[in-house]
N, C-alpha and C positions, 0 to 999 in steps of 0.2 A: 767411567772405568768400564773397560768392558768384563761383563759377568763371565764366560771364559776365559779371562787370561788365567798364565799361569796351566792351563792345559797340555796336554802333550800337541805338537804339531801350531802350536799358535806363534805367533812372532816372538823372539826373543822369551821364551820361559823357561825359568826356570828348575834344572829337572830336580832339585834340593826341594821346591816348593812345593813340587806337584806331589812330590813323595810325602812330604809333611801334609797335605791335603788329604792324602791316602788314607793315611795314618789316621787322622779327625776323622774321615767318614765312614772308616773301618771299625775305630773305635765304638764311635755310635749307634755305628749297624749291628756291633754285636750286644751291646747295653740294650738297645729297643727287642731283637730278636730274644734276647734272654728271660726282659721281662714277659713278652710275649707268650714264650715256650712256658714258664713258669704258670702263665695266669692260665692258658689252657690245659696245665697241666691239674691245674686246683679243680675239684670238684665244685659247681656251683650247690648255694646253699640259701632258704628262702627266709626271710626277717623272721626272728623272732625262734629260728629252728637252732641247730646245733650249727657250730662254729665249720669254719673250715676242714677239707681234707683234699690231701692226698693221699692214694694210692688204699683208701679206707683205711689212713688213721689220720687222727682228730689233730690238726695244727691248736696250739695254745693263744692266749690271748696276746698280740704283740705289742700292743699302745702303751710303753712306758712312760707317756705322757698321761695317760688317764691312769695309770696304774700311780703315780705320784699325786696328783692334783685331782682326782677323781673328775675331771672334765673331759671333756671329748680335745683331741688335737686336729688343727687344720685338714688333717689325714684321715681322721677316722670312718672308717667302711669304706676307705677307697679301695682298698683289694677285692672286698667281698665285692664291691661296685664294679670292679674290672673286671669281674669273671661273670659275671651276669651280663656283664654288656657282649665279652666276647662269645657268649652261649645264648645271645640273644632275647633275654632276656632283659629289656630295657624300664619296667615299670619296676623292676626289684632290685635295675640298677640305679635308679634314679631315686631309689627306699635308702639303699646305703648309703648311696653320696651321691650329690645333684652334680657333680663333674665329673661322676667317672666315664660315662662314654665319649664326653667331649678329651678326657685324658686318652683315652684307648685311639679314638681317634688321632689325637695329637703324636702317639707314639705310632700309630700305624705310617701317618702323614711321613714323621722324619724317617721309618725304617725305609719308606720309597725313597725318597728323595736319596736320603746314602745310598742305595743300593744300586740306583738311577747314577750319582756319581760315580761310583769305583765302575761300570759294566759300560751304560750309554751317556757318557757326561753332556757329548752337544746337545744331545736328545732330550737330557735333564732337564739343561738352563734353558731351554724354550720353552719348555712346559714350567718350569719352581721357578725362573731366574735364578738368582746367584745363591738363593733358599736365606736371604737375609727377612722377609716378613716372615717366613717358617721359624728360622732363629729365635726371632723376636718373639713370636707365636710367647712364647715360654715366660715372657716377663708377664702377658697378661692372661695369663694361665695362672701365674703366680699371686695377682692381683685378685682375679674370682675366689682364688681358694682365702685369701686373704678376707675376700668382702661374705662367702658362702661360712669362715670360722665365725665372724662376727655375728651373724643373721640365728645361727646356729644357740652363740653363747645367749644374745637376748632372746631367744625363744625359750631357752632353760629357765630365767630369772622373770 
């Protein structure tokens, strides 16, 4: 298959698909940028210090998984983790969660590649291909945080 079909100017495409393509990577592009905007808008914050802020007031505790089962969830300190990684702070991103920079990254990755679609698509698919391993990216993103909850729970007990 080629990784451009369905493009504008390619053989026979469709302009229903390429709009619906639009759409996906518009979508995305503004989920990745939002979280983005969000995470550099959070004050970073150092272990063991006060919780999160913006704008100098104090964000609450969000984990209603540990708030019920008093356990940590697959998730927890990954925001505090994304804002240390995006403020550069990588040894107190890796304190709150051992994925969050590869997350930040992961989110950085897909915000090009959409934004590489909707602007320079042929330019995109030579550089991501059709962004099917990027796609993918996500299942074994899913898997780490899967094997990092486990690693996590037996280090408790």
């Amino acid at each position: 298959m080629d990784p451009v079909e369905g493009l504008p100017g390619r053989a026979d495409p469709s302009h229903s698909d390429w709009e619906k393509q639009r759409l996906s990577h518009g979508v995305v592009l503004f989920v990745c940028a939002s979280l983005l905007a969000g995470i550099l808008l959070l004050s970073p914050v150092h272990p063991g210090g006060p919780g999160l802020h913006i704008f100098h007031l104090e964000l609450p505790p969000a984990c209603t998984f540990r708030a019920l089962f008093d356990l940590p969830c697959p998730g927890c300190g990954l925001t505090r983790s994304l804002v240390a990684a995006a403020h550069g702070d990588l040894a107190d991103s890796w304190t709150f969660h051992r994925l969050g920079a590869l997350t930040l990254l992961y989110i950085l990755l897909q915000a090009g590649y959409r934004l590489g679609m909707l602007t320079t698509p042929s330019r995109t698919v030579r550089l991501f291909g059709d962004g099917g391993r990027l796609n993918r990216g996500i299942i074994a993103l899913a898997a780490l945080f899967g094997g990092n909850w486990l690693l996590n729970l037996a280090l408790l007990f």
